[in-house]
N, C-alpha and C positions, 0 to 999 in steps of 0.2 A: 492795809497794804495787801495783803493775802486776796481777798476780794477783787483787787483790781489786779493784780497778776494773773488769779483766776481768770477773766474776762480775757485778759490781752492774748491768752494760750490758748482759749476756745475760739479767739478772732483769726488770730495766727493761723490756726488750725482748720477754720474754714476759709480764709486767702492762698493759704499754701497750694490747694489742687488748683484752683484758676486763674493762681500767677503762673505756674507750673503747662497748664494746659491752653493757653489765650494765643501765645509764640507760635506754639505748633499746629493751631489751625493757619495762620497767615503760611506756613510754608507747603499746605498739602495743595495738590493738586485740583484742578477745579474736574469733579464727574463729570459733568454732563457733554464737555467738548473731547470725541475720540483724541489719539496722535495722531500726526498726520508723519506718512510715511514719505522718507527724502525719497526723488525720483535718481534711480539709476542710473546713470551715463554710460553709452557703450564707445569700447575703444576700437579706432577705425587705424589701421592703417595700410597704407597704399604700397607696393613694390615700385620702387625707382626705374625707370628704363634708362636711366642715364644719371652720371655724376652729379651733375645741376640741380637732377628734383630732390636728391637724396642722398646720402651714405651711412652704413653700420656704425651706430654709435660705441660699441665697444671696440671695431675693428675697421678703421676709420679707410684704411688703404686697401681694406678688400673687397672686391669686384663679383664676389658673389650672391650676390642684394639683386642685382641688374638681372632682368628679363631680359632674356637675349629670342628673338621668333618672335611667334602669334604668344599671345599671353595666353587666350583661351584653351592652346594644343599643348595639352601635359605634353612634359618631357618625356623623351622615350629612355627607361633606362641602358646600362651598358649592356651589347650584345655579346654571345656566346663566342664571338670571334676572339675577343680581347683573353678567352684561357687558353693557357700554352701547360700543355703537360710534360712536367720536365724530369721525374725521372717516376719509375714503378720496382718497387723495392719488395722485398720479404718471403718467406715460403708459402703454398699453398694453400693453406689452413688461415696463412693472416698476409695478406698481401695488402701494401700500400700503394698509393700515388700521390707526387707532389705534383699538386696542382696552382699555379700563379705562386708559390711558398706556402704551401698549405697542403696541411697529411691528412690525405681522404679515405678511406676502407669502404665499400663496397655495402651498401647502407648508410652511409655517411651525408648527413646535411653541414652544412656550412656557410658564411660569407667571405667571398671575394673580393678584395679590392682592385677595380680593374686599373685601366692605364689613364685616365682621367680624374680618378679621386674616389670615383661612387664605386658605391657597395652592390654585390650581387649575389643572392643567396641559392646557392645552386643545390643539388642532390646528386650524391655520387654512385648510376647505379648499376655497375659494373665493372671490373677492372680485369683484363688479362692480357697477360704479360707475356707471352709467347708472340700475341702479334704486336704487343706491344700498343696495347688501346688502353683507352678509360672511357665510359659513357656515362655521361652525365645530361640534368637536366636540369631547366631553368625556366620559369615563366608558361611553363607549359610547352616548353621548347628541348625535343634532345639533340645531343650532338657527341659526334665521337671525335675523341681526340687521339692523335699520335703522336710520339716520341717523334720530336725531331735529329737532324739529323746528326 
């Protein structure tokens, strides 16, 4: 009996690596064919000129999706017209200006909110208060402003 248990453990013993290893050739990869890489899709989408073509999908009632003009002529942002300077506050050494609700000092950059929504990043760079001005600039644009009345 020894004899032939012998046998079956040396049998065993040479079946076990190529039961072991037969499986995992069927799941390897074939070499010789690269991957082939998926093609990209770009994502296109168009401005509405109107309700019909389109609407904001998170903000379904608002109207500013629509191109309103020439589509090709950027918008011009809000002009230097829309700052109103409403009051110049402090002593000599630290003087303020509010400008649209916003505290400007004399070196001062900032953003405006004008009277349509948009934003305008102005530089504040002057302020005195004797004649009651502030000079600022914008877009490569200055302008002085006065305390109204």
């Amino acid at each position: 009996m020894k004899a032939r248990a012998h046998t079956l453990q040396c049998l065993l013993a040479a079946l076990l690596p190529m039961a072991v290893a037969a499986p995992l050739a069927l799941f390897a990869a074939p070499t010789n064919q690269p991957a082939a890489m998926p093609e990209i899709q770009q994502s296109v989408f168009v401005h509405p000129n109107n309700p019909p073509e389109g609407r904001d999908p998170f903000f379904p009632s608002s109207t500013h999706v629509y191109i309103s003009g020439d589509p090709d002529k950027p918008n011009q942002g809000p002009s230097l017209t829309d700052l109103t300077l409403k009051s110049i506050m402090g002593t000599p050494p630290r003087i303020f200006a509010i400008i649209n609700n916003h505290t400007f000092a004399a070196g001062d950059d900032g953003d405006i909110t004008a009277k349509d929504g948009r934003r305008l990043h102005i530089h504040c760079v002057d302020i005195n208060p004797k004649a009651g001005t502030a000079t600022v600039e914008a877009n490569g644009v200055s302008v002085v402003l006065r305390l109204g009345p």
